[in-house]
N, C-alpha and C positions, 0 to 999 in steps of 0.2 A: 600587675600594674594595669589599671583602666585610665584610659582619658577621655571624661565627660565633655561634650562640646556643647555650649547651647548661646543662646542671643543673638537666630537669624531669626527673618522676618518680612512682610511684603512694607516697602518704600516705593515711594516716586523717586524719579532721577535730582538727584541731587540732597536727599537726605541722608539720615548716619544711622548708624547700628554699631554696636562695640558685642564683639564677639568676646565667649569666655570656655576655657579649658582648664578642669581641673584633674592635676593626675591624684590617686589612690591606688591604694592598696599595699604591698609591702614596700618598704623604704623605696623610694625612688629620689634619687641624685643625678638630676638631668643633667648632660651636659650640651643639649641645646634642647630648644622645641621649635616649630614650626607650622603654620598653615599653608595647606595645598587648595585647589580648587578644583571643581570639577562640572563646567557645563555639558547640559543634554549635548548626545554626541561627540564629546569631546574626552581628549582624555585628562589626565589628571596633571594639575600645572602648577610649578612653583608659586606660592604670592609672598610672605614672609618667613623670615625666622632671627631668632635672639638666642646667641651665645649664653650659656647661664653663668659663665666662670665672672666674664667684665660685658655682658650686657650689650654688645656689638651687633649688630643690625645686620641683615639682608632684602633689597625687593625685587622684585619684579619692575621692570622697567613704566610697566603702564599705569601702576599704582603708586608709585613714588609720590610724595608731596598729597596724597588724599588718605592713604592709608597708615595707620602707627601699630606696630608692636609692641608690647611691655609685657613683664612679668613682674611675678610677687611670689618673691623666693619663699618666704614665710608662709605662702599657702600654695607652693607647688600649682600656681594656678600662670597660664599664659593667656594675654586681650590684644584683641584685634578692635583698632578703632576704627572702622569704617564711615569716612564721610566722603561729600561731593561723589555720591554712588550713580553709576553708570546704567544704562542697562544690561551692557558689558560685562557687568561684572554679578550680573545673575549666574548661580551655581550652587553647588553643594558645598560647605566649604569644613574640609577636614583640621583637623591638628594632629600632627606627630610627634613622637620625641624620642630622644636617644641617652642611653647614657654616655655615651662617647664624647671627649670633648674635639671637638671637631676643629680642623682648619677652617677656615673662614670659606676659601674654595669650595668646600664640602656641604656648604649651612643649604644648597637650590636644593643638591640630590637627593629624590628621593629614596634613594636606594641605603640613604643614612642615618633614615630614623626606621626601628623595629617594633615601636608603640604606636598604633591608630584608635581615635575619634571615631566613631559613628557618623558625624557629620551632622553641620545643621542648614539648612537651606537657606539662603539669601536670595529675594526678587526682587527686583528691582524696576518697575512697571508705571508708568503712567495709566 
């Protein structure tokens, strides 16, 4: 299983970018996905993730209300809508996924997905 990530990009503070991840290669039945983040120096930090059984949501407390999840069961593919972008919110930003269907509890940890993104970079800059 791969997970392609791509559609970051350099923004000024307050524009949008919609992130995309697609998984391949042998059958894959997620039972959830997720993006993590990752600023210079920093370490690796929840931002979303979506249940895949009924589509239930997790964020991050600082991105609530600017950022959306969704998926497209039908093309194994997870988006990150990124608007009213920070420069806070400059980073790397991964997608994971698991087949496990997970407690809701479960959807921050990282330690819950065993599928990783490459990562595509998001800047956020005047």
């Amino acid at each position: 299983v791969q997970l392609q990530a791509s559609g970051g990009g350099s923004v000024q503070p307050g524009g949008s970018l919609r992130l995309s991840c697609e998984a391949s290669g042998r059958t894959f039945n997620p039972g959830a996905m997720a993006w993590f983040r990752q600023a210079p120096g920093k370490g690796r930090e929840f931002v979303a993730a979506i249940r895949w059984s009924d589509a239930n949501t997790a964020y991050r407390d600082s991105v609530k209300g600017r950022f959306t999840i969704s998926r497209d069961n039908a093309k194994n593919t997870v988006y990150l809508q990124l608007n009213s972008l920070k420069p806070e919110d400059t980073a790397l930003y991964y997608c994971a996924g698991t087949v496990l269907r997970l407690i809701y509890g479960n959807l921050r940890d990282r330690a819950s997905y065993n599928y990783w993104g490459q990562g595509t970079l998001v800047t956020v800059s005047s």
